[in-house]
Each structure stands twice: as C-alpha cells, then as structure tokens.
N, C-alpha and C positions, 0 to 999 in steps of 0.2 A: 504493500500500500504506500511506504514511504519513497520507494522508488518510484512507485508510478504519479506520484506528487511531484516530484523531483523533475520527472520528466516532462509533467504538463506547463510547469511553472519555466521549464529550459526553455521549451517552442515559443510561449507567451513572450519570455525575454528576447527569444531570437526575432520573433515577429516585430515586434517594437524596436529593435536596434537594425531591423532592416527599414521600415516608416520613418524609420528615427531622423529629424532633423540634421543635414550634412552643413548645409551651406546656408546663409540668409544675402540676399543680395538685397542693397535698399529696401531690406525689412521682408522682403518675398522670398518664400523658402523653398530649399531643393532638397529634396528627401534621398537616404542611401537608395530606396528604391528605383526612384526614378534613374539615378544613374549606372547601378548594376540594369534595368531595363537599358537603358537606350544602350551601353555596351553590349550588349546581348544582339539587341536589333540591330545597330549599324555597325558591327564585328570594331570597336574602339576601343583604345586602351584606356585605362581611368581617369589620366588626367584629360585625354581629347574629351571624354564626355563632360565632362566637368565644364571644358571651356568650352563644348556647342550648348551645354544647358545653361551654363551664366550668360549668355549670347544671347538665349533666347528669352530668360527673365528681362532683359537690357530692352529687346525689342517690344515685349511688350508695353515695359514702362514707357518706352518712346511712343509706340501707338497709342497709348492712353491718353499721355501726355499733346499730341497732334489731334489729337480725338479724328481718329478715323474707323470707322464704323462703314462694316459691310454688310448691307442686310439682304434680305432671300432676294427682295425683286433684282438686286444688282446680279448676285448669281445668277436669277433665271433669265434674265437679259443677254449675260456672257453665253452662258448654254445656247439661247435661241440664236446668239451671234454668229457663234462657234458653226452651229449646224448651217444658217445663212450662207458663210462664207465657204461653206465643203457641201453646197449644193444639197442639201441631204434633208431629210425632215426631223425634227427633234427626236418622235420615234423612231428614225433609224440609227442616229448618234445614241441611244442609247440600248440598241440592237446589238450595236457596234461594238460597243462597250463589254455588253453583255457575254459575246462571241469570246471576248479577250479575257474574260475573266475575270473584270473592273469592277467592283460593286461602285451601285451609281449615289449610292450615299457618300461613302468613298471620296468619288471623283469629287463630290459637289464640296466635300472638306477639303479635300486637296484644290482648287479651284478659287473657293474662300481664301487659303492662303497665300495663295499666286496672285489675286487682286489686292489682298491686304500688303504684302510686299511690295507690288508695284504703287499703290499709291502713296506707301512708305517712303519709296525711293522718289519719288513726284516731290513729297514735301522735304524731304531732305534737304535737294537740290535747290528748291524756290527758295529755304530760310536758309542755305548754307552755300553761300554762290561762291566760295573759299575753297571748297571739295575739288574741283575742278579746276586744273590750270589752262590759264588763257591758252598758250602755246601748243597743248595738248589737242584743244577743241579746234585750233585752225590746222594743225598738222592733220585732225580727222578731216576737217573738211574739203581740206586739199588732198585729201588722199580718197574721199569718196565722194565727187564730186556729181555722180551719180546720181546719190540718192536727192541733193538738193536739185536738180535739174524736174521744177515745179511745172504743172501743165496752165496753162492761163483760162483756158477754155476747156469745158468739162459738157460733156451731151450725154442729157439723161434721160430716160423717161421719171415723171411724177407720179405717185399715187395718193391722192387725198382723200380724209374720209372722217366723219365724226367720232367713226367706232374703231376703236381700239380694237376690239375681238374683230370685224371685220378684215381689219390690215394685218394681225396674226394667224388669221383662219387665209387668207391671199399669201403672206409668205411660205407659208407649210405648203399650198397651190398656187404657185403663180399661175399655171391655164386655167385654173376653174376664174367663172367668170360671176364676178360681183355687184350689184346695181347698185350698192351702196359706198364704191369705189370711185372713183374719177382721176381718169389717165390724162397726161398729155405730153407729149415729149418739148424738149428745151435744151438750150442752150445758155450754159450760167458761166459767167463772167466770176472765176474765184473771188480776185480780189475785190471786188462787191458786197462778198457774206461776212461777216465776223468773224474771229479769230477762231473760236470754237466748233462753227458752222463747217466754216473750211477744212478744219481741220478732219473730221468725220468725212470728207469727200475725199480728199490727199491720202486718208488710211483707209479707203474701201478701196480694194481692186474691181478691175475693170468685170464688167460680168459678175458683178456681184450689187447684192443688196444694202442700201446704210441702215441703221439702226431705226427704228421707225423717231420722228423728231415731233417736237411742239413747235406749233407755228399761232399759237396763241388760241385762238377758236377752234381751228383744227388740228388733225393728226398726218403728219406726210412722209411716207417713203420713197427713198431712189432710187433708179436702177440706173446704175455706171455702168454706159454705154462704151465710152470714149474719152481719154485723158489725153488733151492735147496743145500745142502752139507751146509748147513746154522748152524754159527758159532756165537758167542759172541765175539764183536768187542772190546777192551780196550776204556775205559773212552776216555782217550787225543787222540782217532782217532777221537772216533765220538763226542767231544766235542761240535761243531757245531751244529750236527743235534740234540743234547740233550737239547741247550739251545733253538732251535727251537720250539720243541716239547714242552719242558716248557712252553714258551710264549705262545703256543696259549692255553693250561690250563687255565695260568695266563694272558691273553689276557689284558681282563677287567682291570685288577687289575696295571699291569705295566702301561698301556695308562695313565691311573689315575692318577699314581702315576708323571709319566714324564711329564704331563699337569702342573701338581700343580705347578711343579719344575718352568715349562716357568711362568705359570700365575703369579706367584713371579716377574718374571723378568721385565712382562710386565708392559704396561704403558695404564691402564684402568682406563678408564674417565667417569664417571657419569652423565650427561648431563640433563638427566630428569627423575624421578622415577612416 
C-alpha cells in the first residue's frame, strides 16, 4: 500500500514538473511541456525550442500590442480568393485539400497565421521605416525592374449588383446567368483609382477575378481582361510597394532581426531548466 502511494504521489510530481513553469517572458509563461512538445514535433534541440517559443510569446505580444485581429470573414475571403485565382470552386479547393490529406480546419489555422504574419510584417514596416536600408531597396529595384514595369491601362469587364450572395453565387458560376447582375466591359485609367483600388487590380492577374469591392450603394467585381501601355514607374512612386516586395524576400530574415531587437528589451525569467 505504501508503495503504491509512493508511486501515485511520483507520476502526480512528474506531471507537474513536466506543466511546470520553464520560462516567463514579459510575464507570459512557457511550460516544460510545451517545449519537450514542440522538440518532439519539429525534431529540435532544447535550446532551439526555447528560442522558437520565446519568439513566439515576443510575436504575440507584438500583435496584441498592433492590435491586429483576424476574424472568420477575413479567412473566408482568402479561401474564396484563393479558389478565384486557381479557377476552381470553393468546393473543389476543398476536394482538393481533402485528396491530400489536409484537414480543412487545419488549413483554415494555418491560413489564420499566414495573414496574421503578413499583416505583422505590413505594420512593422509602416512604424519601423529603419528595418530597411535605403540602398538595399534601390539595388532591388534595379535588379527587378520587372516587377515595377506598371500597366497604365487595365480592360475589364464589371459586374455590379446589390447582392452580395448574388456576386458569390456568379463567382462559384461565372456562365450561369444572373438578372440581378449587370455587366459591362471598360477600360480604367489606373492612375484614376486610389491607392488601394489600384492596388487590388496590379495584384489580380490577368484572367482572373478581384475581390468582390464597395462602391458605396453597390457591390462590384472584375474580371482582368488585359494589363497594358505598361510603363517603369520612378523609384520615390513606388517606394512603398518596393520595400514591400523586399520584405517578403527578406521575410525571414527582418522578423529575426526585429525579434532580437525586442528580446533585448524584454524581461525573460528563467524559472526552471
């Protein structure tokens, strides 16, 4: 009996020194759990996980701190985008998925964090214009000169419509034919729209659909026909979408870099090794 007291009261201690408090980063805690897990999953030695999980206490305080907030419709948006731009119908991307073995809750977390990074990296950038050296972003620009060579004139068809569910139920079926829909084709002068507007036409390819948009009373989608009379834009217009473009190259590498900066700052407590 004493032994088997002995023994229950061992597992009780082992269970709690494995939950047990490891690390506290600005007061947010890393359990030994968590880090024998994530070396288990990502095959890493103890100190790497230590530093991808204080990494990621750092990024959350950062998001919190940015207040970036990613909610379902932003997901189901990317989803329905995703599918848009690979021609496909939502249920087939997630057919797709299915085939591969992806569970589609899954995707939709992993999906979550691919936007919550990238808008991470978005405000990083706008509040920290020091990340970036000057020289770096014109040696890209001169080295891809490519990707700035802007089209000035853009031929699209329009589809406009009050309903929402209409112009959803029309992108799943572009041939089925809608009466609560209104086509008409055009020709849009970029520098015309707004910097945002534009922007949504530049990052749709040809033969594909934009995001459905507000036009104030109404709802309208495009279909990018043709991107064209396409010109090289000066360095200082498109400094913006150049340091953009950088960043996600140098993704990896600036996060890193800007973590270090905080991890310096912070106030990381050792608690149990």
């Amino acid at each position: 009996m004493k032994i088997f007291i002995l023994l229950i009261f061992a597992i009780i201690l082992e269970a709690k020194i494995i939950d047990g408090i490891a690390i506290k980063v600005n007061g947010n805690i890393i359990t030994l759990y968590e880090i024998q897990n994530i070396q288990k999953d990502k095959k890493l030695s103890k100190q790497e996980a230590i530093d991808l999980l204080i990494q990621e206490k750092l990024k959350e305080n950062e998001i919190k701190r940015l207040s970036i907030k990613v909610d379902d419709k932003v997901i189901e948006d990317e989803i329905n985008n995703i599918a848009i731009n690979n021609k496909i119908t939502r249920k087939d991307l997630e057919n797709a998925l299915k085939a591969q073995k992806i569970d589609f809750e899954n995707y939709k977390k992993e999906l979550k964090e691919h936007i919550t990074n990238r808008e991470l990296m978005q405000k990083i950038l706008q509040t920290n214009s020091s990340i970036t050296n000057e020289n770096d972003l014109m040696a890209y620009y001169e080295n891809n000169k490519n990707e700035f060579m802007l089209p000035t004139k853009i031929k699209v068809t329009s589809y406009t419509s009050n309903s929402d569910a209409a112009l959803q139920q029309f992108l799943q079926h572009p041939m089925m034919i809608n009466t609560n829909i209104i086509s008409k084709d055009e020709e849009i002068d970029i520098k015309s729209l707004p910097p945002q507007v534009s922007r949504v036409f530049l990052e749709t390819k040809e033969n594909s659909f934009t995001p459905v948009l507000n036009s104030g009373n109404t709802l309208i989608v495009f279909f990018i026909k043709s991107k064209e009379q396409k010109e090289l834009l000066p360095f200082d217009e498109v400094r913006l979408n150049v340091m953009q473009k950088y960043a996600e190259v140098k993704e990896n590498e600036i996060l890193n870099d800007y973590f270090s900066k905080i991890k310096a700052n912070s106030q990381i407590e050792i608690v149990r090794k």
